[in-house]
C-alpha positions in Angstrom: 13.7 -13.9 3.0 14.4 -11.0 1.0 10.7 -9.3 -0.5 12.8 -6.0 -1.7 10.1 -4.6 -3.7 8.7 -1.4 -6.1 5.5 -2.5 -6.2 3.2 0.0 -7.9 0.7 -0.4 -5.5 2.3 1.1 -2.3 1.7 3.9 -3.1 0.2 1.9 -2.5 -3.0 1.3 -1.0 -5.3 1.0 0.3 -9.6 5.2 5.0 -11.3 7.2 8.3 -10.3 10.0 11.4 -8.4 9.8 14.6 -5.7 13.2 15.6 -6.5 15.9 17.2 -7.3 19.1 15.3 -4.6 21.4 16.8 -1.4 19.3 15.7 -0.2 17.4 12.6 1.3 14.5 14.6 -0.2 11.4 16.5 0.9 8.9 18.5 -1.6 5.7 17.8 1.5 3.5 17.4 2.4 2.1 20.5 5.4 -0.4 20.1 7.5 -0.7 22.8 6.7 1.0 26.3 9.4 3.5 27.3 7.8 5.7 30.2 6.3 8.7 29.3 9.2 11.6 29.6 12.4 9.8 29.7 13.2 9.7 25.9 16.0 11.8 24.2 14.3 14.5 22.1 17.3 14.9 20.2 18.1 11.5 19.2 18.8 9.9 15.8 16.5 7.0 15.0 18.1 4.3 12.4 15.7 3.0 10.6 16.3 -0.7 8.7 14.6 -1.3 5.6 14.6 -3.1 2.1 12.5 -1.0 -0.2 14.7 2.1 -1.2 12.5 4.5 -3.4 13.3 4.7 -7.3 12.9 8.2 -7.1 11.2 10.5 -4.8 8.2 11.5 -6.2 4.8 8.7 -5.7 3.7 10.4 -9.1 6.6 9.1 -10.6 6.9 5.4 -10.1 8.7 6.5 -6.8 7.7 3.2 -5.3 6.9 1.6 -2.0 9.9 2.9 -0.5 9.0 6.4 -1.2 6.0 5.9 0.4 7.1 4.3 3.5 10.0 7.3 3.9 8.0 10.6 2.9 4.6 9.9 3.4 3.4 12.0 6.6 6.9 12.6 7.4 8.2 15.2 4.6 5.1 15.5 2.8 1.1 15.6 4.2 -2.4 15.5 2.8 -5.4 17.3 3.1 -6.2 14.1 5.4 -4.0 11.5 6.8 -4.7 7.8 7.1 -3.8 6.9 10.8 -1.7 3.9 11.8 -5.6 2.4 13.1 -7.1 3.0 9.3 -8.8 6.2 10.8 -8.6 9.4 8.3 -8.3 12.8 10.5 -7.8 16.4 9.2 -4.3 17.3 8.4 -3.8 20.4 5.9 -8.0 20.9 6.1 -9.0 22.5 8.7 -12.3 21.5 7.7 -15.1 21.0 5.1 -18.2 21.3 3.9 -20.1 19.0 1.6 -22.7 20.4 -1.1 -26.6 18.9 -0.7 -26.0 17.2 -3.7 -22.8 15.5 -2.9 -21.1 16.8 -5.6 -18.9 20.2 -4.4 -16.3 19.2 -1.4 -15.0 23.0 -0.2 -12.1 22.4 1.7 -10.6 25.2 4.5 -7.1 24.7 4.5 -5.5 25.7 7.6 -3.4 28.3 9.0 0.6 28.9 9.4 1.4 26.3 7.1 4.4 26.8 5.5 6.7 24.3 3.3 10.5 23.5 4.0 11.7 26.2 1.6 9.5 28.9 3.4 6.4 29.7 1.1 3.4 29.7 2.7 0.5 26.7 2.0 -2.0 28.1 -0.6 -4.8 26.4 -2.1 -2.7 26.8 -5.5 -0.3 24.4 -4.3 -3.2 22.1 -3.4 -4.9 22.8 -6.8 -1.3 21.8 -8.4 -0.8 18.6 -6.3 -4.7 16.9 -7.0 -3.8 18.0 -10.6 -0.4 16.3 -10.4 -2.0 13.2 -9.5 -4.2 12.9 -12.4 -2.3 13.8 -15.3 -1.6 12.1 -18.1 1.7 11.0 -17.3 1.0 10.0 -13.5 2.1 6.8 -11.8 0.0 7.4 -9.1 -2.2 4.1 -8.0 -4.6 6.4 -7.3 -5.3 8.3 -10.4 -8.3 6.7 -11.6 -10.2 7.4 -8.3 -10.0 10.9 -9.1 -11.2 10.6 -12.7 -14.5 12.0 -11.0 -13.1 15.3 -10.7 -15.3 17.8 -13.3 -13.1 21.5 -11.8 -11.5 22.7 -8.9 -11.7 26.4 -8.3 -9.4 28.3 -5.6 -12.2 31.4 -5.1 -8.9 32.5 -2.0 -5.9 31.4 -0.7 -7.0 29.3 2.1 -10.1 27.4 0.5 -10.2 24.8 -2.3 -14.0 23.9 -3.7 -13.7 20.5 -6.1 -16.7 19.6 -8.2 -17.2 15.9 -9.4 -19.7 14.5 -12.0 -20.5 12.3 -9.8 -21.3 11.5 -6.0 -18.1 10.0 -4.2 -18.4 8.5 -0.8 -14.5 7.5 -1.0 -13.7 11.4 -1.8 -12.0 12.4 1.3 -10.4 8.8 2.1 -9.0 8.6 -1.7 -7.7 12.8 -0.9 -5.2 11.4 1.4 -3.7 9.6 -0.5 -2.5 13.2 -2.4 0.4 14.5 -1.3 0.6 18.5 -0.8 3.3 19.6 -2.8 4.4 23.4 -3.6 3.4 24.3 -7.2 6.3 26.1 -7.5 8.6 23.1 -6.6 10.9 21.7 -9.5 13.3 17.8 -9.8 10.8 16.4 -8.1 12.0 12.9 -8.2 15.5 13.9 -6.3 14.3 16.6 -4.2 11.5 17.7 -2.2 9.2 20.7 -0.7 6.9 19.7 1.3 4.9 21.1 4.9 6.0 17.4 7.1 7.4 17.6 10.3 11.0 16.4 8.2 12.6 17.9 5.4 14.8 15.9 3.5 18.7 15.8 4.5 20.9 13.5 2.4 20.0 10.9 0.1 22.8 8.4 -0.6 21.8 6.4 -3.4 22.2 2.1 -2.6 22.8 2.8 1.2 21.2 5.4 3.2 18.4 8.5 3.2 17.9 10.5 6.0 15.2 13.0 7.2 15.9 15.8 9.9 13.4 17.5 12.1 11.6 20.8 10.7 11.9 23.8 12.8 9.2 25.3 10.9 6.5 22.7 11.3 2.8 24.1 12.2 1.7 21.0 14.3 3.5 18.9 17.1 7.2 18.7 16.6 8.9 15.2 16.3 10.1 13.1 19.2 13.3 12.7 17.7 15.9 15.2 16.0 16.9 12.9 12.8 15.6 9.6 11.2 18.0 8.0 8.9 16.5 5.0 6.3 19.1 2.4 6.3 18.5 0.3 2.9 19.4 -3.4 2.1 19.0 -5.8 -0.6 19.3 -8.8 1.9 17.5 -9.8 4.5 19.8 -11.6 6.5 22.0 -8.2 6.3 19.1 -6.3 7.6 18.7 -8.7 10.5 22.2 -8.4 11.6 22.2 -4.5 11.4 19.4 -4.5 14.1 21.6 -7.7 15.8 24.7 -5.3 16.0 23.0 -2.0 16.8 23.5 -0.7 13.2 19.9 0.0 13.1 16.9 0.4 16.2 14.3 -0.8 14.4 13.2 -2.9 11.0 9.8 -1.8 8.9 8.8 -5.0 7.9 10.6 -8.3 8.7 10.7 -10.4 6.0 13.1 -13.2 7.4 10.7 -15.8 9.5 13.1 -17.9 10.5 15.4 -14.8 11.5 12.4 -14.3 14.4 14.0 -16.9 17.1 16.7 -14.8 17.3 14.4 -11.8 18.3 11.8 -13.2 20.5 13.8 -14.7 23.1 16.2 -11.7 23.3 14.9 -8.9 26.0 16.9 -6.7 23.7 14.6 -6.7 21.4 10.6 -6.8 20.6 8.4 -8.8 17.8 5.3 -6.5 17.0 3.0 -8.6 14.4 0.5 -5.8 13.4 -2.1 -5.8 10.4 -1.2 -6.1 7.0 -3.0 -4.7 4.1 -0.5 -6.4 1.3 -2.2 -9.5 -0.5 -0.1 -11.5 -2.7 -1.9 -12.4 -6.3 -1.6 -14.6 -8.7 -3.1 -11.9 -11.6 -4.6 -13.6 -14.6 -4.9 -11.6 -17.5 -8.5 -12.3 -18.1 -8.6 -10.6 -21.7 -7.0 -14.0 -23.1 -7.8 -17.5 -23.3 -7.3 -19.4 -21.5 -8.1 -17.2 -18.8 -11.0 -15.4 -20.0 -13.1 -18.2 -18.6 -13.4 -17.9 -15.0 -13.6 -22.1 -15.2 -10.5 -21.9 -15.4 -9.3 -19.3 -13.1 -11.1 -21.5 -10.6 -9.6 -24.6 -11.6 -5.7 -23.1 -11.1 -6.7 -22.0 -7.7 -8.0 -24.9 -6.5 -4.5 -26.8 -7.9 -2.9 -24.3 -5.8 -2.4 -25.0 -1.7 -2.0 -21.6 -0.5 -2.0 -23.0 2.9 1.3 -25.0 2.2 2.7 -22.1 0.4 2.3 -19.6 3.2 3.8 -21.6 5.7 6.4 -22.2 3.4 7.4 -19.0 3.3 6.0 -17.5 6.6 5.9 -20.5 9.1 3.0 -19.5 11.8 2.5 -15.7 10.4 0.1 -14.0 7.9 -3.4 -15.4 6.8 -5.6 -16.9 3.9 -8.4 -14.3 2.7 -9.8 -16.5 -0.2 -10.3 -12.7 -1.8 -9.2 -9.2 -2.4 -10.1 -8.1 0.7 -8.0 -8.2 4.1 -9.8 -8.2 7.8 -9.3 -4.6 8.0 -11.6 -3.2 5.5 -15.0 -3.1 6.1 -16.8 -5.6 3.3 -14.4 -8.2 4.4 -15.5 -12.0 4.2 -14.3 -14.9 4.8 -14.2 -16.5 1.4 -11.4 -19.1 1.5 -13.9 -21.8 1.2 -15.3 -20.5 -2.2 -12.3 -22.3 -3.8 -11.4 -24.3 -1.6 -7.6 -26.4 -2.6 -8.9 -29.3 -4.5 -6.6 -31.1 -7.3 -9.6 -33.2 -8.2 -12.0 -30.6 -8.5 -9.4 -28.5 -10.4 -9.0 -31.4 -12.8 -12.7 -31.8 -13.3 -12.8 -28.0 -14.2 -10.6 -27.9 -16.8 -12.5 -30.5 -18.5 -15.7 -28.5 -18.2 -13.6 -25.5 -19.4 -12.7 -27.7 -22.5 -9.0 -28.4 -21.3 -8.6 -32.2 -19.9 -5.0 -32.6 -20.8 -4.3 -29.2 -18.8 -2.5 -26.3 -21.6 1.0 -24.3 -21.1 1.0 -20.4 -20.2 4.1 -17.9 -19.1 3.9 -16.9 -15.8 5.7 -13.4 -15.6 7.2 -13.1 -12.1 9.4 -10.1 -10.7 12.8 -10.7 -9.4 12.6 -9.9 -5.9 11.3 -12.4 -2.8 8.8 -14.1 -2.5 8.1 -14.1 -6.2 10.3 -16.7 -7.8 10.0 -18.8 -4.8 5.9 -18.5 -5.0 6.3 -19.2 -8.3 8.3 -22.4 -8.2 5.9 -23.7 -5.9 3.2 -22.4 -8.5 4.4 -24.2 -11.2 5.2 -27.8 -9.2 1.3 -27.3 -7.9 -0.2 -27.0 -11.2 2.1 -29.8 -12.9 0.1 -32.0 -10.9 -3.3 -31.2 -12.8 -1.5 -31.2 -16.0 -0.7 -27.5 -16.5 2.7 -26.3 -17.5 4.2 -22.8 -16.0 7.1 -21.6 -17.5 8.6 -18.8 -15.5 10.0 -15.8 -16.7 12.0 -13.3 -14.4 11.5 -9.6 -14.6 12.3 -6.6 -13.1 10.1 -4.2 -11.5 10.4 -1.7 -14.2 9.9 -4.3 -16.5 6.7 -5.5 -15.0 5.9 -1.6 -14.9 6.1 -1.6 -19.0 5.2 -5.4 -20.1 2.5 -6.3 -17.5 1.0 -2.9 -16.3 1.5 -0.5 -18.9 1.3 -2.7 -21.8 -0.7 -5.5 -20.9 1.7 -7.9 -22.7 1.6 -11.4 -20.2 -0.5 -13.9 -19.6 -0.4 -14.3 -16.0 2.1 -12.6 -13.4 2.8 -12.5 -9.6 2.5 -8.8 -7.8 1.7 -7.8 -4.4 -0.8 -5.4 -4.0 -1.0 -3.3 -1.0 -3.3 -0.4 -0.2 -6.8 -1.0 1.5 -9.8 -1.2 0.3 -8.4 -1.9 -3.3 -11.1 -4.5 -4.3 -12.6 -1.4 -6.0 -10.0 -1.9 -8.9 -12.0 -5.5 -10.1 -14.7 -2.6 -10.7 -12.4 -1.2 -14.0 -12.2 -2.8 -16.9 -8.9 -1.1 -17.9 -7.2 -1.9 -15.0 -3.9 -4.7 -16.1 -5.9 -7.3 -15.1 -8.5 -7.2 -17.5 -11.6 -8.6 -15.2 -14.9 -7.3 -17.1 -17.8 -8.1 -15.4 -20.4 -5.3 -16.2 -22.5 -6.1 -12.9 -19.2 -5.8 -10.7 -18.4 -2.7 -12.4 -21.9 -1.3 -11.5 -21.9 -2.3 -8.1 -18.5 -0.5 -7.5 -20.0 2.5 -9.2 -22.6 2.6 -6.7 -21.0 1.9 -3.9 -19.1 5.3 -4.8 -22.2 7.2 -5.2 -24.2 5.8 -2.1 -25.0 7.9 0.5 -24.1 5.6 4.0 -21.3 3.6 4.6 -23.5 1.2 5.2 -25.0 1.3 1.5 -21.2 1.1 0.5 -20.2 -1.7 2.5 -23.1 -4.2 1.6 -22.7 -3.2 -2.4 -18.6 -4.2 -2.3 -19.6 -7.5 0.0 -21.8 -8.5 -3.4 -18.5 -7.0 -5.8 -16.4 -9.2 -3.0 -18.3 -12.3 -3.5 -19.0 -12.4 -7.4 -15.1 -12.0 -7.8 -14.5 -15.0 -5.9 -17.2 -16.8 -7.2 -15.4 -15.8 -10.7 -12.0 -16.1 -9.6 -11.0 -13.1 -11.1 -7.6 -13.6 -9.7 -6.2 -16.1 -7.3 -5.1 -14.2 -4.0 -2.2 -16.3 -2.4 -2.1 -15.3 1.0 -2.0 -12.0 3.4 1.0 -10.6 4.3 1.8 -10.4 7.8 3.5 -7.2 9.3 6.4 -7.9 11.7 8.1 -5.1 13.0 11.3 -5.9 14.9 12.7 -3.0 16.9 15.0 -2.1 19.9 13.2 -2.0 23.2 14.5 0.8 24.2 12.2 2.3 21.1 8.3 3.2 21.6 6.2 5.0 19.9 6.4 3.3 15.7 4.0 2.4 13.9 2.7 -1.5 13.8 0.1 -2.0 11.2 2.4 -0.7 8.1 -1.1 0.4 6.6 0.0 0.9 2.5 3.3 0.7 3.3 3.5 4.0 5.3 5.9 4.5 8.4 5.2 7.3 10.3 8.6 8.4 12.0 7.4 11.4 14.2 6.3 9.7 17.1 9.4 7.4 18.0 10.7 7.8 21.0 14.1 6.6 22.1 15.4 5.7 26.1 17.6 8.7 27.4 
């Protein structure tokens, strides 16, 4: 099945510490098993894919794609979130954290140098936290930063940021910032960052490749050259890897192309951990979904358990909630609204709607959308609703649904970690207002354990179900299909990323 996608939210998506302090690479990935020494350090790895960036800056509505190409291979953070979910030190050296909790001073470390030569100030990282908040960002991030009351560059190698407020999610939410020089200009079709890659060629529809960075401070890449091969079919993709076109694919999303794969010694079937939920998004500003009666009524008409093995066979889960396995508050909350025509029917007569009402259901173009949809609307015919589907692009979705709030319900994937925080904003597209969720999130941001944070976003976790601010279809799973003579490439696909560095090819 084709899933080529721009969501906004791979960027993006959703974090803790794992690399060792003296080099900008790690090797947690651990597909494939070629033995240790006998790779070719100067090979080309072809990478398959179906999420091309827009553009190439994640400010910018670059897109999943731009994350999944640049993010720790051209450009790096303060911190880097691992392929485990762990954040480690990248940029910083280190840090030190005020009593209060409110000034982060960050040391940033030495011989960095971007791909056109000038050296890593903390200007440039002054510029690029700046970047992220301004008022005409993209970045899926920018509202965790909104905290930010000055940053102040006292030298060249340390930042100090002040917030208004405590944040326990600082230095996870930092790497998702991407270090770029402030001098740097066309952004969007050019680059300058301090990854272990600097851009080579981007050819628009077909191909982007990155090549290895003679002047990288940490551990060199295992390879020479990665080149991003892009398709807008599956079944194309598929045959690329089939016909050696390509070593290894990001994220399959062809289940019945797996047989092909799994019995082949050629080849080897990695299902990792996926952070991407699938959503059916109300907009609970307007009736009839500002009544969470409702909400819960159209996802007990819904059998997500038919529709993910519809469209994934054996492969991805049911949460029941925002939340995926990986984060720390999850819970298993599938039984909260459990599928249930009768109950659903029985809801929207409480709710004041026993003949059922009509609604738009605005639904992007690409796969699984329209087909989730279908199977949307046939579910809810049955408890007397009526969908009418209307196809849109992704930049579409961008202006009417995200940007403009104009729809009534929609589909999206959402696909960074720990991104229940967003039911916590009453701005956010969705609309959910519920001013005890919204001070439970708060708190959990100012807490002073993890431990205080995790039990405060179980309770946000819970009361969303409970309310059915939104109807979360399924979990993504993450297949990666690659050559067996690779090792050494990520599995999990945590917010879309791929780090390149460490994959290793047979000599």
């Amino acid at each position: 099945m084709n899933r080529k996608t721009t969501s906004l939210f791979g960027a993006a998506a959703a974090l803790a510490l794992a690399l060792t302090a003296c080099g900008g690479t790690d090797e947690t990935a651990s597909g494939g098993a070629t033995p240790a020494g006998a790779y070719d350090k100067d090979a080309t790895i072809q990478i398959g894919s179906l999420y091309e960036p827009q553009n190439l800056d994640n400010t910018a509505g670059g897109g999943q794609g731009v994350t999944e190409a640049f993010n720790g291979n051209v450009y790096e953070g303060l911190f880097r979130l691992t392929d485990d979910g762990e954040v480690d030190d990248l940029l910083a050296k280190d840090y030190k954290v005020s009593p209060d909790g409110l000034t982060y001073t960050f040391t940033l470390r030495d011989g960095v140098t971007f791909h056109s030569g000038k050296p890593l100030t903390s200007a440039d990282v002054k510029y690029s936290i700046e970047k992220v908040v301004a008022p005409d960002s993209q970045s899926a991030r920018k509202s965790s930063f909104s905290g930010i009351k000055k940053i102040e560059t006292p030298d060249d190698h340390t930042v100090a940021v002040t917030l208004a407020s405590k944040s326990i999610s600082f230095v996870y939410n930092l790497s998702y910032v991407w270090i770029v020089n402030d001098q740097a200009k066309s952004l969007t079709t050019a680059e300058d960052g301090t990854g272990p890659y600097k851009l080579g060629t981007w050819k628009r529809g077909s191909t982007l490749s990155l090549d290895r960075f003679a002047g990288y401070w940490g551990t060199a890449p295992t390879n020479k050259q990665v080149v991003f091969h892009y398709f807008t079919d599956a079944t194309a993709l598929n045959n690329a890897l089939l016909t050696d076109a390509v070593d290894v694919v990001t994220s399959e999303q062809s289940p019945d192309a797996l047989a092909q794969f799994e019995g082949d010694p050629k080849y080897k079937v990695n299902n990792g951990h996926s952070t991407t939920k699938l959503l059916l998004a109300f907009n609970d500003r307007k009736a009839p979904f500002d009544k969470p009666l409702v909400r819960k009524a159209i996802t007990s008409a819904i059998d997500d358990k038919k529709l993910l093995n519809s469209i994934w066979g054996d492969y991805g889960t049911l949460i029941g909630s925002m939340v995926p396995p990986t984060d720390p508050w999850y819970e298993d909350l599938t039984k909260v609204n459990p599928y249930d025509p009768a109950l659903a029917k029985q809801e929207l007569t409480e709710a004041g709607y026993p003949n059922g009402f009509e609604f738009t259901l605005d639904t992007p173009n690409y796969d699984p959308h329209p087909t989730a949809a279908t199977f949307i609307k046939s579910e809810l015919a049955k408890v007397g609703i009526t969908v009418k589907i209307n196809i849109i692009t992704a930049d579409q979705w961008y202006t009417k649904v995200y940007k403009n709030r104009d729809f009534a319900a929609t589909m999206q994937e959402h696909v960074n970690d720990r991104d229940v925080v967003w039911y916590g904003d009453p701005d956010f597209y969705w609309g959910y207002d519920n001013p005890q969720v919204t001070q439970w999130v708060k708190q959990a941001e100012e807490s002073d354990t993890a431990e205080e944070q995790t039990a405060l976003l179980k309770k946000v976790n819970e009361q969303i179900a409970a309310d059915a601010a939104s109807d979360w279809l399924y979990l993504y799973p993450q297949i990666v299909v690659a050559s067996s003579s690779l090792s050494g490439y990520p599995l999990n696909g945590l917010n879309s990323q791929f780090y390149a560095y460490g994959i290793k090819k047979s000599a």
